[in-house]
Backbone atoms as SQL, in Angstrom:
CREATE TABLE atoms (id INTEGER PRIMARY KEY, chain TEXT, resi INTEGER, resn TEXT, atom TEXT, x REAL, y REAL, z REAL);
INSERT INTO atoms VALUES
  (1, 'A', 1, 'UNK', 'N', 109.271, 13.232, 96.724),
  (2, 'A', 1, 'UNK', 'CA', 109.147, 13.859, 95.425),
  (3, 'A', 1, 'UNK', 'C', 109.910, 15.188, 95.463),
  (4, 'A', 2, 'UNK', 'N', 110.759, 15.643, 94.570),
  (5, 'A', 2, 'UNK', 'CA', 111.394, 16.639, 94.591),
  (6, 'A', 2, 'UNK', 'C', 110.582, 17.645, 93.623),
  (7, 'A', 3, 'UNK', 'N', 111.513, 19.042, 93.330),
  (8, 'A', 3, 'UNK', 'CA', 110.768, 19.742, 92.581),
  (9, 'A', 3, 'UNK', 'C', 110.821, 19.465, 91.344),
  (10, 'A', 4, 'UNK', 'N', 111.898, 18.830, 90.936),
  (11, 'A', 4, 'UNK', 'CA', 112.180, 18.039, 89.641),
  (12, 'A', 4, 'UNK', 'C', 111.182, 17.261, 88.779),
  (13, 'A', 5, 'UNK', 'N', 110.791, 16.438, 89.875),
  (14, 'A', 5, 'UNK', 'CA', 109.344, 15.745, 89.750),
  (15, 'A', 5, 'UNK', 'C', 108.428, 16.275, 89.581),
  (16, 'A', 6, 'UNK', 'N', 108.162, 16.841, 90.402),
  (17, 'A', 6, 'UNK', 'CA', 106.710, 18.065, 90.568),
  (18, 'A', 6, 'UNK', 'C', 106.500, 18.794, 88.851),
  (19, 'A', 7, 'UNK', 'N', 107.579, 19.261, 88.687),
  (20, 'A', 7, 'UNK', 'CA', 108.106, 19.705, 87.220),
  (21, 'A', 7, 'UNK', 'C', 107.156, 18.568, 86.481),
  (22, 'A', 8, 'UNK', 'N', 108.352, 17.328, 86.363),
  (23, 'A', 8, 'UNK', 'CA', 107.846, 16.826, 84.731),
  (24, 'A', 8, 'UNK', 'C', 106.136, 16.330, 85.237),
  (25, 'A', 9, 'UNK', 'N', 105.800, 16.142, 86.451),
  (26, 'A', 9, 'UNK', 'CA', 104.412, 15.597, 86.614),
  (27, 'A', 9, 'UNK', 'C', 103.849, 17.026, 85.996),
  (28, 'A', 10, 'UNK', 'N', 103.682, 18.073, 86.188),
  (29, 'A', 10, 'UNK', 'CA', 103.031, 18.892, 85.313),
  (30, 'A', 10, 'UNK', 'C', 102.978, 19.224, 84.301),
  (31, 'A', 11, 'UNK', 'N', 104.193, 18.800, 83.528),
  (32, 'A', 11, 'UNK', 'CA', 104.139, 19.056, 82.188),
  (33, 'A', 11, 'UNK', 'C', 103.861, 18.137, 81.133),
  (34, 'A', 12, 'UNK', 'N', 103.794, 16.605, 82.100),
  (35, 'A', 12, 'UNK', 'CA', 103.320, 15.420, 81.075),
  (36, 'A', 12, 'UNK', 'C', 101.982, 15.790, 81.258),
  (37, 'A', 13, 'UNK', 'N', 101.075, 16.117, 82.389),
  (38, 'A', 13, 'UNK', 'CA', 99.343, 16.031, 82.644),
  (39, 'A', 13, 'UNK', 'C', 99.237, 16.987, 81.834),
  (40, 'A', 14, 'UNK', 'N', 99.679, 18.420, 81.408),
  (41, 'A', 14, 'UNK', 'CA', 99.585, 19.794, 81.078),
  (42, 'A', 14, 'UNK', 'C', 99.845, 19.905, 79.532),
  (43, 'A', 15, 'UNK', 'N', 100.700, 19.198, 78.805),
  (44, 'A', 15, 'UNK', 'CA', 101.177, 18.789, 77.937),
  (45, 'A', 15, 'UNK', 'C', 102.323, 20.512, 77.751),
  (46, 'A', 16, 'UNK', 'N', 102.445, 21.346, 78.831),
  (47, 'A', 16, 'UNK', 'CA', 103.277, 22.572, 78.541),
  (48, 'A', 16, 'UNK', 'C', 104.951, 22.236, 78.591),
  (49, 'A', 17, 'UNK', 'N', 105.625, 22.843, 78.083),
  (50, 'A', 17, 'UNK', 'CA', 107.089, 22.676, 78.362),
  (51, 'A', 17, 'UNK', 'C', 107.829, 22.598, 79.347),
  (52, 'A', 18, 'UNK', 'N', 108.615, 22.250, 79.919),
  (53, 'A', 18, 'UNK', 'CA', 109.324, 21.969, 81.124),
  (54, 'A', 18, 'UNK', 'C', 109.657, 23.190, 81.899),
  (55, 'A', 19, 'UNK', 'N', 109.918, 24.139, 80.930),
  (56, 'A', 19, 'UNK', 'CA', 111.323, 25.372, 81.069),
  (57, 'A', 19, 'UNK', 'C', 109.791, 26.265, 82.014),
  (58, 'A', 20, 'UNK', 'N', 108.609, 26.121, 80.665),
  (59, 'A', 20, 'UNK', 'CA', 107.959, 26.959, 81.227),
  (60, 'A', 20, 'UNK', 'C', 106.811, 26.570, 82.409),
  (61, 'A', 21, 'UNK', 'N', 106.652, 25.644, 82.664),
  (62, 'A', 21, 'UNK', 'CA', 106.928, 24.781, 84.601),
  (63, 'A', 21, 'UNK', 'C', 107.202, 25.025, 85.283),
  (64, 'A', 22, 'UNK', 'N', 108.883, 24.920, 85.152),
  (65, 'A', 22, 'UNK', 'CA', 110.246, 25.426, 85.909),
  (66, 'A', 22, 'UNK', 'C', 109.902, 26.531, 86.439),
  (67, 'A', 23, 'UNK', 'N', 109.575, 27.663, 85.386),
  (68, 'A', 23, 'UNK', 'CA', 109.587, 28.978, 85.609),
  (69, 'A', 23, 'UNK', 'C', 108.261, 29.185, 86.526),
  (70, 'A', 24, 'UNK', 'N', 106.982, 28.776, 86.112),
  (71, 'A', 24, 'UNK', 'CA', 106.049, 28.954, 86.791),
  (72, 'A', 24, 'UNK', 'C', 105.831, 28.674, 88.396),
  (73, 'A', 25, 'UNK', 'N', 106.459, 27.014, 88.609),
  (74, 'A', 25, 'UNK', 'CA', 107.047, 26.862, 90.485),
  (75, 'A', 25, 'UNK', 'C', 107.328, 27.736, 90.827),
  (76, 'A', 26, 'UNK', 'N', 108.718, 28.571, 90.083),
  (77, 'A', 26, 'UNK', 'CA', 110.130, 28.986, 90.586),
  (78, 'A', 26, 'UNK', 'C', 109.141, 30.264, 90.982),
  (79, 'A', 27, 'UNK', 'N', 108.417, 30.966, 90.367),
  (80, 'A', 27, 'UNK', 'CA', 107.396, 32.141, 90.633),
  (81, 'A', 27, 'UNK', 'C', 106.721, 31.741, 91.397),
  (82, 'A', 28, 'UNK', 'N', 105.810, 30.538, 91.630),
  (83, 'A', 28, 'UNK', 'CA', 105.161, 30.391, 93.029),
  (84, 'A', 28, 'UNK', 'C', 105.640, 30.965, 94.160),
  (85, 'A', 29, 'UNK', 'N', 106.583, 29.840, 94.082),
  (86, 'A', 29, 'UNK', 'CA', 107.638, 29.522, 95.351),
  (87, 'A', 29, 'UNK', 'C', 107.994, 31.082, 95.879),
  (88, 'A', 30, 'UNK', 'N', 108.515, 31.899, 95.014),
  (89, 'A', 30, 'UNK', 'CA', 109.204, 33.064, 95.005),
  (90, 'A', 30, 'UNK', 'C', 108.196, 33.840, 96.097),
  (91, 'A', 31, 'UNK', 'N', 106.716, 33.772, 95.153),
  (92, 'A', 31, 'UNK', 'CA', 105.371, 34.838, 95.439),
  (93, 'A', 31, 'UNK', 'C', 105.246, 34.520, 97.427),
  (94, 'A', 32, 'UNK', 'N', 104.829, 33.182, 97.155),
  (95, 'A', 32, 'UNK', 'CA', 105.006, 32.867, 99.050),
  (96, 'A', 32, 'UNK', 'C', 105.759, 33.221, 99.909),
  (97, 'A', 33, 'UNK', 'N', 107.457, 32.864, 99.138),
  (98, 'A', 33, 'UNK', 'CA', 108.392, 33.374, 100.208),
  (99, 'A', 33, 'UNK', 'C', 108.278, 35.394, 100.841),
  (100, 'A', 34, 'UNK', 'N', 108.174, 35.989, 99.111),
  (101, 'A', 34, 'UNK', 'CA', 107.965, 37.261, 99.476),
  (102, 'A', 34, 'UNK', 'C', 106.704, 37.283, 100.490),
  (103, 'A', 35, 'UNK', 'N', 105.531, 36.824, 100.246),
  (104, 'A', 35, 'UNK', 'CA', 104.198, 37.215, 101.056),
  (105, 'A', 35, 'UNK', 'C', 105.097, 36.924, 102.601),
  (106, 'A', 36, 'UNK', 'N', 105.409, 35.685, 102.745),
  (107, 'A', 36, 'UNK', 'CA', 105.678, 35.744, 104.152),
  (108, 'A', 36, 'UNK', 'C', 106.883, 36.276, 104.616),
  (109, 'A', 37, 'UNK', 'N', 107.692, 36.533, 103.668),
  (110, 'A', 37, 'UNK', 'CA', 108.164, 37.830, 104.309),
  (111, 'A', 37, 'UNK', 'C', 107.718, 39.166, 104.640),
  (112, 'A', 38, 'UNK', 'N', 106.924, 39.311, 104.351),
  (113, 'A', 38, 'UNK', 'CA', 105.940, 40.693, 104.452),
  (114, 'A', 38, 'UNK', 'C', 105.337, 40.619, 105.790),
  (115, 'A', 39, 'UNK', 'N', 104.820, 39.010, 106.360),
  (116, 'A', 39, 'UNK', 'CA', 104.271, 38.780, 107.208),
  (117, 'A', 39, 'UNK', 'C', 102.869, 39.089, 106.753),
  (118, 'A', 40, 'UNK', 'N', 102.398, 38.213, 105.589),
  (119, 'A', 40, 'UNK', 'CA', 101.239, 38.297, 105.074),
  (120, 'A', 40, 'UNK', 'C', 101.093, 37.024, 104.938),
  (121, 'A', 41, 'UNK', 'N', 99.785, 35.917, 105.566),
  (122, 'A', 41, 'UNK', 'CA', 99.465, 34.872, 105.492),
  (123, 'A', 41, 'UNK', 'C', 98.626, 34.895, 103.511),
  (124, 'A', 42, 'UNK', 'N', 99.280, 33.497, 103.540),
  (125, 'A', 42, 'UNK', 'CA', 98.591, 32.957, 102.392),
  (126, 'A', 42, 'UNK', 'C', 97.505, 31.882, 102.227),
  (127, 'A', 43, 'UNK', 'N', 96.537, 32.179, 101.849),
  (128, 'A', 43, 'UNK', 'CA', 95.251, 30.661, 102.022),
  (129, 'A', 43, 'UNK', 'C', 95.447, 30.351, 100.485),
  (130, 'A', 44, 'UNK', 'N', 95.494, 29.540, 100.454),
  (131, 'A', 44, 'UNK', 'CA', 94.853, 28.024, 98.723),
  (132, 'A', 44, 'UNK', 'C', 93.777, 27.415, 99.651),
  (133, 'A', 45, 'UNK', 'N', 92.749, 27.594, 99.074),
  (134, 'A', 45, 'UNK', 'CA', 91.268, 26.678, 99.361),
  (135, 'A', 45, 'UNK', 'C', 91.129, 25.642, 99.180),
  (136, 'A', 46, 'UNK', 'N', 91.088, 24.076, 99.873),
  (137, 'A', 46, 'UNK', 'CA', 91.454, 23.035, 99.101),
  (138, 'A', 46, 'UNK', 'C', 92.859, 22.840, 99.906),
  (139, 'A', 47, 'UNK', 'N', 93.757, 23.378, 99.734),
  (140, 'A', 47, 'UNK', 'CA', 95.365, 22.696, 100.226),
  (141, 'A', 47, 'UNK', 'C', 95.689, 23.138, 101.067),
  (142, 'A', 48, 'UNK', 'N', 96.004, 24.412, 101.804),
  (143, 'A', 48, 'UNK', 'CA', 96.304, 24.946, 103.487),
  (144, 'A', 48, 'UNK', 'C', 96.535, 26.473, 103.214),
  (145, 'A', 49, 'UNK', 'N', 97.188, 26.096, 104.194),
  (146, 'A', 49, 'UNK', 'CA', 97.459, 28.287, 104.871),
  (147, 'A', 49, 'UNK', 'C', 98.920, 27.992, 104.721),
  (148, 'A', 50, 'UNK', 'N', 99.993, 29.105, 104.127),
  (149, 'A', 50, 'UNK', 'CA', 101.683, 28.968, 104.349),
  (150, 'A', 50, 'UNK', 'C', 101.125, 30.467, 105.611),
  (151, 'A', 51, 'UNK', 'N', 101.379, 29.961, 106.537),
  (152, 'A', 51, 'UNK', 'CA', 101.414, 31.046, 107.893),
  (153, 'A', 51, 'UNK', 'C', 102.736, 31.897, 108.650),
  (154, 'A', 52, 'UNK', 'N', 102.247, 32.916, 109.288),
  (155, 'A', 52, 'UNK', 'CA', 103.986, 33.772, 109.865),
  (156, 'A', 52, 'UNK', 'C', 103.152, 33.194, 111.478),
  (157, 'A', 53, 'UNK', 'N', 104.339, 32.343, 112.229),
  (158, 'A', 53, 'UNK', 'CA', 103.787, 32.109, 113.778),
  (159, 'A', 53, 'UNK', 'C', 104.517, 32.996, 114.734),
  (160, 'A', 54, 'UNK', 'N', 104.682, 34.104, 115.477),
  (161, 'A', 54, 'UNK', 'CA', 105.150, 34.472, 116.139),
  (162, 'A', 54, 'UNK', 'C', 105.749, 33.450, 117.379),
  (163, 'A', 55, 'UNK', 'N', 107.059, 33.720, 117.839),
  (164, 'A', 55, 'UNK', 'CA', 107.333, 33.150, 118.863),
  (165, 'A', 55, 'UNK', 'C', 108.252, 34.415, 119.738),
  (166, 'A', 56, 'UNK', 'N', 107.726, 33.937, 120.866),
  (167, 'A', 56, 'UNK', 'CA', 107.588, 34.995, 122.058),
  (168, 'A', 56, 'UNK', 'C', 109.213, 34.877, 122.385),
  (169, 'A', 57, 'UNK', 'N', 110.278, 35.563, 123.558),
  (170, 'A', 57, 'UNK', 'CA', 111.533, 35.398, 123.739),
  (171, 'A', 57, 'UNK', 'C', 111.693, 34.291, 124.536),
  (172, 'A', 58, 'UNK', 'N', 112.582, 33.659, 124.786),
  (173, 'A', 58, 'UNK', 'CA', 112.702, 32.680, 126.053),
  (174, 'A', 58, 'UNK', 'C', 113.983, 32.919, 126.405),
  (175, 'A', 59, 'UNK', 'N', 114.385, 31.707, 127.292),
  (176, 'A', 59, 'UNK', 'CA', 115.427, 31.606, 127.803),
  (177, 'A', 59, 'UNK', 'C', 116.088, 30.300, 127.660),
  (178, 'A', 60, 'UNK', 'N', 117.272, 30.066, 127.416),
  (179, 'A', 60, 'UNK', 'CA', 117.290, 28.693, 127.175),
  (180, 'A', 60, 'UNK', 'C', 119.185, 28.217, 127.440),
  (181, 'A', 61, 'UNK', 'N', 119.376, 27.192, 127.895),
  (182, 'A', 61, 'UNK', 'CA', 120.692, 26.936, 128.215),
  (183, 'A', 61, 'UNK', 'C', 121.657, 26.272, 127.156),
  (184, 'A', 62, 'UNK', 'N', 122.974, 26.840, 127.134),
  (185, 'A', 62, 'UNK', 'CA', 123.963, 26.655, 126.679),
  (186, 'A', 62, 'UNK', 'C', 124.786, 25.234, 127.543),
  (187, 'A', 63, 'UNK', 'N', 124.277, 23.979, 127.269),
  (188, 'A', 63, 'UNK', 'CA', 124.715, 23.174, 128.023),
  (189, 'A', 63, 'UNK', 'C', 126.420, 22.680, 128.055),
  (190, 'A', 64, 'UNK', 'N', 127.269, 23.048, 127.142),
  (191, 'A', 64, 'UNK', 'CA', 128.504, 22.909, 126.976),
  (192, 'A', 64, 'UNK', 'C', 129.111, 24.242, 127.633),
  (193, 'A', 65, 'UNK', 'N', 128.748, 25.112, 127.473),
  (194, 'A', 65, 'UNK', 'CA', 129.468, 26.311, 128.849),
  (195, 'A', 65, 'UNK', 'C', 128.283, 26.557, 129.693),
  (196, 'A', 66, 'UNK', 'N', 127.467, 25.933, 130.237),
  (197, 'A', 66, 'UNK', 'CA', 127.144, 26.065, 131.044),
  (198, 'A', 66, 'UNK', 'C', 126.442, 27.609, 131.542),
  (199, 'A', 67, 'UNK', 'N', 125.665, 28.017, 130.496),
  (200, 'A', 67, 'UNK', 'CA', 125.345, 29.927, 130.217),
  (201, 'A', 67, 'UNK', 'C', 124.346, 29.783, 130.015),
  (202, 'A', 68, 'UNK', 'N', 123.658, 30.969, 130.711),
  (203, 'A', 68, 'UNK', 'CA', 122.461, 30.899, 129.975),
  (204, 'A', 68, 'UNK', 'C', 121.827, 32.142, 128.631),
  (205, 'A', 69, 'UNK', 'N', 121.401, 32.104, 127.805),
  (206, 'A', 69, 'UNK', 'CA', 121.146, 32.642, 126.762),
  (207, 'A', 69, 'UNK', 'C', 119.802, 32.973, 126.295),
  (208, 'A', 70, 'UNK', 'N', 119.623, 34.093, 125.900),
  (209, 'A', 70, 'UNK', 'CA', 117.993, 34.376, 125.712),
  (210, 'A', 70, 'UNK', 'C', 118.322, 34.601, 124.601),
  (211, 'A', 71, 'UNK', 'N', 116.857, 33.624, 123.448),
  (212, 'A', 71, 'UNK', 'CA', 116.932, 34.179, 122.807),
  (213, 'A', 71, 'UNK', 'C', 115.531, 35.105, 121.808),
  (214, 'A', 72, 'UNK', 'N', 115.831, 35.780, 121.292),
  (215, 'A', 72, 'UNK', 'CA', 114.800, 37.088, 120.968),
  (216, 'A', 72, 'UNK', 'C', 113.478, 36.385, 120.718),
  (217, 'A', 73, 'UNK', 'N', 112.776, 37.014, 120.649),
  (218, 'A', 73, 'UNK', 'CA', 111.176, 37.320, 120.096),
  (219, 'A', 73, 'UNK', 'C', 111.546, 36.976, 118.745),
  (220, 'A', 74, 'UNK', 'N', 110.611, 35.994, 117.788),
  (221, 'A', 74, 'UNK', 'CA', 110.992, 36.188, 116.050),
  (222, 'A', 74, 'UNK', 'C', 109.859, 35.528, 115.341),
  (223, 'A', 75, 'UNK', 'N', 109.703, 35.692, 113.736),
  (224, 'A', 75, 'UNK', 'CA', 108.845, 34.921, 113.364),
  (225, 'A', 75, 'UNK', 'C', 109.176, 33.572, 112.928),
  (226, 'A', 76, 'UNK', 'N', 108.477, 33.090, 112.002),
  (227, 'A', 76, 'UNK', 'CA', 108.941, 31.344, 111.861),
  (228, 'A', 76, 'UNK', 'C', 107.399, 30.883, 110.933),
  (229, 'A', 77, 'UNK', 'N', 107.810, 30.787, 109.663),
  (230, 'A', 77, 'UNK', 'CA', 106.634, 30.299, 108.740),
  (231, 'A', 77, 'UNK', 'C', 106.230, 28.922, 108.589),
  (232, 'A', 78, 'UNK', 'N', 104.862, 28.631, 108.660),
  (233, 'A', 78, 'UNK', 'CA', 104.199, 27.559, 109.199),
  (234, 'A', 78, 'UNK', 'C', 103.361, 27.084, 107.954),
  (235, 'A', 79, 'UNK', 'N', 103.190, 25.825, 107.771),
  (236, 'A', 79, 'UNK', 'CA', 102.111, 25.099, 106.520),
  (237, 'A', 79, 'UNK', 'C', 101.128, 24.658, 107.626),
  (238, 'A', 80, 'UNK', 'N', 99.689, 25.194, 107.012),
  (239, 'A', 80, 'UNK', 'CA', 98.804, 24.333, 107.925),
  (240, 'A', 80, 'UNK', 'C', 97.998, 23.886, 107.071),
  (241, 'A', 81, 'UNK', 'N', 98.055, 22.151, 106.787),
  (242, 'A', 81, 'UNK', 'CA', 96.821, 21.589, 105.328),
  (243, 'A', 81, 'UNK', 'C', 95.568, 21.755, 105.682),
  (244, 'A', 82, 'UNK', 'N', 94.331, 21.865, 104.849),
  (245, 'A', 82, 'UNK', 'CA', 93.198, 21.886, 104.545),
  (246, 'A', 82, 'UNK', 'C', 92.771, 20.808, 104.881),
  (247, 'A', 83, 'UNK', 'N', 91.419, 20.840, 106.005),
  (248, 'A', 83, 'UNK', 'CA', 90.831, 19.509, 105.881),
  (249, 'A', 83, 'UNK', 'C', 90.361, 18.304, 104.733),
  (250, 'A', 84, 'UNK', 'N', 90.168, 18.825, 104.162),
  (251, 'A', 84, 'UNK', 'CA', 90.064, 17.971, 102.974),
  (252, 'A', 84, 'UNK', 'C', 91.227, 17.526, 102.578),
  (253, 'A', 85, 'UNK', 'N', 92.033, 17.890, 102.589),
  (254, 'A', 85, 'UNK', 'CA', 93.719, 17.731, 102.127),
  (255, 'A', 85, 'UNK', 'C', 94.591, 16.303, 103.074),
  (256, 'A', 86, 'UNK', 'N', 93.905, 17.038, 104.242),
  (257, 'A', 86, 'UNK', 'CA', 94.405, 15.933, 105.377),
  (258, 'A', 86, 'UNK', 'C', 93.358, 14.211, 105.509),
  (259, 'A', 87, 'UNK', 'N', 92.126, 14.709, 104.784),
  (260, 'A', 87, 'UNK', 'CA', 91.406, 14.026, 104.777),
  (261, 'A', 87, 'UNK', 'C', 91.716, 12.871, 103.079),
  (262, 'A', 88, 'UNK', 'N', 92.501, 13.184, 102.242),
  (263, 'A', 88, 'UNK', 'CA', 92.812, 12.401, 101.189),
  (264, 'A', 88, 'UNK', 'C', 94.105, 11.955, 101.432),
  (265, 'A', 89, 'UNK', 'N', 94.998, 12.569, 102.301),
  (266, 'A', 89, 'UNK', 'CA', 96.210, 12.030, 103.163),
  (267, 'A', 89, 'UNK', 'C', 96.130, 10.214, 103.512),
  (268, 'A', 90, 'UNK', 'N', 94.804, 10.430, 104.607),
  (269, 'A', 90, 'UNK', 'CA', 94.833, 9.786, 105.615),
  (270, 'A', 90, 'UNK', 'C', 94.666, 8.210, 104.585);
């Protein structure tokens, strides 16, 4: 399902306009990306956590030259679903 979809499925159940849908995702989407850029976890009760996971530095090989390369400490944003969520999945 794309966001396209996601779109008209809300606006046929909702009976609201497309544009103003569009706009409302496009502000979701937006609100999360900023939070986790902030490095501020987000909970929805019911659907999951959008999470910041730290990952520590390592070391790791360059197998075509033969080098080795570290690379930094960084974050990396994570979805973790709601039991219940995973539980209407299954």
């Amino acid at each position: 399902m794309t966001k396209a979809d996601v779109v008209n499925e809300i606006a046929k159940n909702t009976g609201i306009d497309k544009a103003t849908v569009l706009a409302t995702v496009e502000s979701f989407m937006e609100v999360i990306k900023g939070s986790l850029a902030k490095k501020e976890n987000v909970y929805l009760r019911g659907f999951g956590s959008f999470v910041v996971k730290e990952r520590a530095q390592k070391t790791a090989r360059n197998i075509s030259k033969n080098t080795t390369i570290i690379i930094p400490a960084h974050s990396i944003p994570s979805f973790k679903p709601a039991k219940t969520f995973v539980s209407n999945v299954k």
